[in-house]
C-alpha positions in Angstrom: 0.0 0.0 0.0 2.8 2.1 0.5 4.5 1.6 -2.7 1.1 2.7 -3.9 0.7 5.4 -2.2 4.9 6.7 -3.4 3.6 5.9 -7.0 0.7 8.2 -7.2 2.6 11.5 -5.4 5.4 10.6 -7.7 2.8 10.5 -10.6 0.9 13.7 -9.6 4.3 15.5 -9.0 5.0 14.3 -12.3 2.2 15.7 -14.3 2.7 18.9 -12.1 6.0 19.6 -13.7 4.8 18.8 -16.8 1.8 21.3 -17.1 3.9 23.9 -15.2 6.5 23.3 -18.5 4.2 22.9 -20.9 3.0 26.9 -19.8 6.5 28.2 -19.9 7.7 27.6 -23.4 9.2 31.2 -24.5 13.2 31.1 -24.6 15.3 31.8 -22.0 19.3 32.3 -22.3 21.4 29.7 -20.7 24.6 30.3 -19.5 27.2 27.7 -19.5 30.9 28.0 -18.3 32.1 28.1 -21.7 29.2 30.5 -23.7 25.7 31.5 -23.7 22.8 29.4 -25.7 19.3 30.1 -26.3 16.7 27.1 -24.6 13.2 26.6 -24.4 12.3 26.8 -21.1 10.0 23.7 -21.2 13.3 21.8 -21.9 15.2 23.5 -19.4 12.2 22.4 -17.0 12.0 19.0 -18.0 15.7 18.6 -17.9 16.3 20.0 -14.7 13.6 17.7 -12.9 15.3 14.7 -15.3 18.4 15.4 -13.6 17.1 15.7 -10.2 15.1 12.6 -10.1 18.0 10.5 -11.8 20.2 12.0 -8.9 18.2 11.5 -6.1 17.7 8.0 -7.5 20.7 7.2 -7.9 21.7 8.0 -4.7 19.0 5.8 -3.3 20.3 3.1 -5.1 23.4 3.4 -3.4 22.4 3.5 0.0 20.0 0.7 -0.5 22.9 -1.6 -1.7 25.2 -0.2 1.3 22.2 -1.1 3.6 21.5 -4.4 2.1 25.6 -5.5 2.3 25.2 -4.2 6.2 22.3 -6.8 6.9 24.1 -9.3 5.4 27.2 -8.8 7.2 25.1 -8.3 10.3 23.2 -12.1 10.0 26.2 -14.0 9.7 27.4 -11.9 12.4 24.3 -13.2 14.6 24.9 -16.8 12.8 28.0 -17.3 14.3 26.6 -16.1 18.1 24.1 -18.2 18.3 25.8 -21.1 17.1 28.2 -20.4 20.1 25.6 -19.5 22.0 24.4 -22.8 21.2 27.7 -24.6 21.7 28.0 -22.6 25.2 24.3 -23.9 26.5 25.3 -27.8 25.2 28.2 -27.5 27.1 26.3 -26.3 30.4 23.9 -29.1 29.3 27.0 -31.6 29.7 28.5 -29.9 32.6 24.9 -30.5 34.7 24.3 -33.8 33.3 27.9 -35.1 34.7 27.6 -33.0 38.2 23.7 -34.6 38.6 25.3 -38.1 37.7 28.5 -37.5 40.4 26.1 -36.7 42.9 26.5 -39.8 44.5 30.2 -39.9 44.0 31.1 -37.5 47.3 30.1 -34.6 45.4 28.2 -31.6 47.5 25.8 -29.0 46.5 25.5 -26.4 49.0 22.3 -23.6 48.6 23.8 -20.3 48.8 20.6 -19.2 50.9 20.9 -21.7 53.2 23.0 -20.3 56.3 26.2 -21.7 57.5 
């Protein structure tokens, strides 16, 4: 529904730059670093908004792909605790297994809330 929602502003926003050049068609001088040229202004429009939205995508892009390479890194990351997480509680597992087992075998467990 979001997605949706992005779509349509993008669309409307779209068709508003597009009447507002569409209105504004007289020439207009542009200056460059190197000279002067006469432009439509609908094409100036147009190409300025161009430019914007491929820069503002692109840039999107990137910071997607950075994000996506982070979560990536970050589940193997958690991959490799909880497999030692896992090899920590089977070795507690062990540990309980062999002091219930000695129990018999002289082996004492005192309460630490039972006084001395």
């Amino acid at each position: 529904m979001k997605f949706q929602w992005s779509l349509l502003f993008g669309l409307l926003f779209a068709l508003m730059i597009a009447l507002f050049a569409v209105y504004n068609v007289g020439a207009v001088p542009v200056d460059y670093v190197f000279g002067t040229a006469e432009w439509p202004l609908i094409l100036v429009i147009l190409g300025s908004a161009l430019l914007g939205a491929l820069l503002s995508g692109s840039v999107a892009i990137y910071r997607s792909f950075v994000l996506s390479r982070k979560v990536k890194q970050l589940e193997k990351e958690l991959g490799k605790k909880e497999a030692f997480i896992g090899s920590l509680q089977t070795e507690l597992g062990v540990q309980q297994e062999n002091r219930i087992s000695g129990a018999g075998d002289s082996v004492i467990v005192k309460d630490e809330n039972e006084p001395i």
